[in-house]
C-alpha positions in Angstrom: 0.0 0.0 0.0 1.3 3.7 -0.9 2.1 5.5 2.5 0.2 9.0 2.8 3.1 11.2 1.2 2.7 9.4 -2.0 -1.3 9.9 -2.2 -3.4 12.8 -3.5 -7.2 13.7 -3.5 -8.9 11.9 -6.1 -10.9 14.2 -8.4 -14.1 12.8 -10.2 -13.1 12.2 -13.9 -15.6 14.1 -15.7 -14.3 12.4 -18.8 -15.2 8.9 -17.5 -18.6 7.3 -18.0 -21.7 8.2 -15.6 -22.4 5.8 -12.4 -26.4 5.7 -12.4 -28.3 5.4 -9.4 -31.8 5.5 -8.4 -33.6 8.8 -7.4 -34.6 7.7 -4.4 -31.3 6.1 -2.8 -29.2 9.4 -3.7 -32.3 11.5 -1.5 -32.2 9.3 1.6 -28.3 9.1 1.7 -28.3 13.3 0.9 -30.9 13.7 3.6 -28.7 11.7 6.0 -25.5 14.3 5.1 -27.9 17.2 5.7 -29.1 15.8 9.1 -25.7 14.8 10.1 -24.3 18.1 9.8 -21.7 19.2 11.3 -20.4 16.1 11.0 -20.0 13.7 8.3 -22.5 11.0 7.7 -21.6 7.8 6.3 -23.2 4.3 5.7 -23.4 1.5 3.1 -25.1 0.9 0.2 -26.2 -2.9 -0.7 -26.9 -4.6 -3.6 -26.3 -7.4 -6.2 -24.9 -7.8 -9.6 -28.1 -7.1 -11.6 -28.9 -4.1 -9.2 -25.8 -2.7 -7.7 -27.9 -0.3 -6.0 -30.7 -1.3 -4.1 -30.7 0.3 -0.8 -29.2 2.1 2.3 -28.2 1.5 5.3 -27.1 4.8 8.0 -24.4 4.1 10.2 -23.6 5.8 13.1 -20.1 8.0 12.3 -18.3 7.6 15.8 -15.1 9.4 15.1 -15.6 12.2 17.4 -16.3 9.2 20.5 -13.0 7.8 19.0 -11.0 11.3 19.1 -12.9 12.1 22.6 -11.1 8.5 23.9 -8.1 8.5 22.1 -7.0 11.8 20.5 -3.8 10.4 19.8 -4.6 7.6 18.0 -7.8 9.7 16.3 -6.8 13.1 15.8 -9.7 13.8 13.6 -13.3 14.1 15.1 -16.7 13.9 13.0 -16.5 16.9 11.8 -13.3 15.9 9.3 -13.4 12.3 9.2 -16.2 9.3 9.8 -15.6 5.8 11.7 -18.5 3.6 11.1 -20.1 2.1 14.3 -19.1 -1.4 13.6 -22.5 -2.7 15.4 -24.5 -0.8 12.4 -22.5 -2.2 9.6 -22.4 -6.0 11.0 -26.1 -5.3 11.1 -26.7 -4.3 7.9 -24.1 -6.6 6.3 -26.3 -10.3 7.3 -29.1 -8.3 6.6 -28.3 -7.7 3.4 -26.3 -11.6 3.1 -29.9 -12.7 4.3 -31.7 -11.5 1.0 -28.4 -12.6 -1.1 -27.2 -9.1 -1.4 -23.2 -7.8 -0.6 -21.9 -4.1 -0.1 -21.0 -2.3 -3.0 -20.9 0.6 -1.9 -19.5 2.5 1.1 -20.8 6.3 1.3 -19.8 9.2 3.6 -20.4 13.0 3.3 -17.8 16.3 3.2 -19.1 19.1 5.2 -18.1 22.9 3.6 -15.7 20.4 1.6 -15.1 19.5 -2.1 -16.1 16.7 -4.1 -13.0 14.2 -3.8 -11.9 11.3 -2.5 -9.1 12.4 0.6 -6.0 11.0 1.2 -7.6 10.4 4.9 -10.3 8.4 3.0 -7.8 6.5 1.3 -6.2 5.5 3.7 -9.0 4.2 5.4 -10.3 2.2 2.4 -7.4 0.7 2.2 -6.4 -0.3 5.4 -6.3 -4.3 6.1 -8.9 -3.9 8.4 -11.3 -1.8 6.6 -14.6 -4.2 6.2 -15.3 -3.6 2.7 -12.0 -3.4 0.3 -14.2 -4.3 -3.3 -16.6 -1.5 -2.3 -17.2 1.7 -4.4 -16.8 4.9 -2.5 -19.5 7.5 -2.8 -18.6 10.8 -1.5 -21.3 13.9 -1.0 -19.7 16.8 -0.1 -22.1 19.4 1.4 -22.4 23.1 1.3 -25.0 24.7 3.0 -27.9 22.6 0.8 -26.1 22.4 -2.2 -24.6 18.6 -2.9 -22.0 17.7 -5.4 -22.0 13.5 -5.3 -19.1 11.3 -6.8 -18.0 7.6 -6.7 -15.1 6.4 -6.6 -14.5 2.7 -7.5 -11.6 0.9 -6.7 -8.5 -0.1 -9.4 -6.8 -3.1 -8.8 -4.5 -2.6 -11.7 -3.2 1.2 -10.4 -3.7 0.1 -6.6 -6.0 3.0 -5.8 -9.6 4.6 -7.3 -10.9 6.5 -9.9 -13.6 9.2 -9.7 -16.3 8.6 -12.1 -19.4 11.2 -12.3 -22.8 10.2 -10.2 -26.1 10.4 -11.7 -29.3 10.6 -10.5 -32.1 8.0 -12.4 -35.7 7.6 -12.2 -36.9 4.2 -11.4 
């Protein structure tokens, strides 16, 4: 894995095809940024090969509980960084095994923020504890009420992610 100094902020390509996804999944997971505010939301998204996309689960972000205990180790609270509760994503991970689904996406929100992919949130991707390693990231950053949303999928063959544009869909 590339340490921190060799990183940078991935920019959605706007060159690279479109990401779809339903109407209704980017609403609940933009309403969860706005009510999460100041800090960052985050969750999962669940689905299966024919519908990557299906549906949400929230998780609690307990970063600033993490900083609060050990500010050392966490030197970032919710307002900068997310740190899914792991009860939450346990939870919605055999949920979502019980109907045959997997994650395939991982989302989380930038407050007052721009629209990339941080080396922070990197680094957490791909970390060899991080839960999810084949999961998409989908990033909303957040400005007042305005939302610009990106994903950024993971590229096995450049050991890092690319930013593709996200679009809304009607079902």
């Amino acid at each position: 894995m590339s340490s921190a100094k060799e990183l940078e902020p991935i920019l959605v390509d706007s060159s690279a095809p479109v990401v779809r996804i339903c109407a209704r999944l980017m609403s609940d997971m933009c309403a969860h940024a706005l009510e999460s505010q100041p800090e960052e939301c985050c969750g999962l998204v669940v689905g299966t090969d024919e519908n990557r996309f299906s549906q949400i689960y929230r998780c609690r972000n307990v970063m600033t509980m993490k900083h609060q205990e050990q500010p050392e180790q966490f030197s970032r609270d919710g307002r900068h960084a997310y740190y899914m509760n792991e009860a939450d994503y346990l939870r919605a991970q055999q949920d979502a095994g019980g109907r045959g689904e997997l994650v395939t996406a991982v989302y989380h929100s930038h407050v007052g923020a721009g629209l990339h992919f941080s080396v922070v949130d990197q680094l957490y991707a791909r970390q060899d504890l991080f839960p999810f390693p084949e999961a998409a990231q989908i990033v909303i950053s957040v400005w007042d009420r305005v939302f610009k949303v990106g994903i950024f999928e993971p590229e096995a063959e450049v050991d890092g992610f690319r930013g593709f544009p996200l679009e809304v869909e009607e079902p």
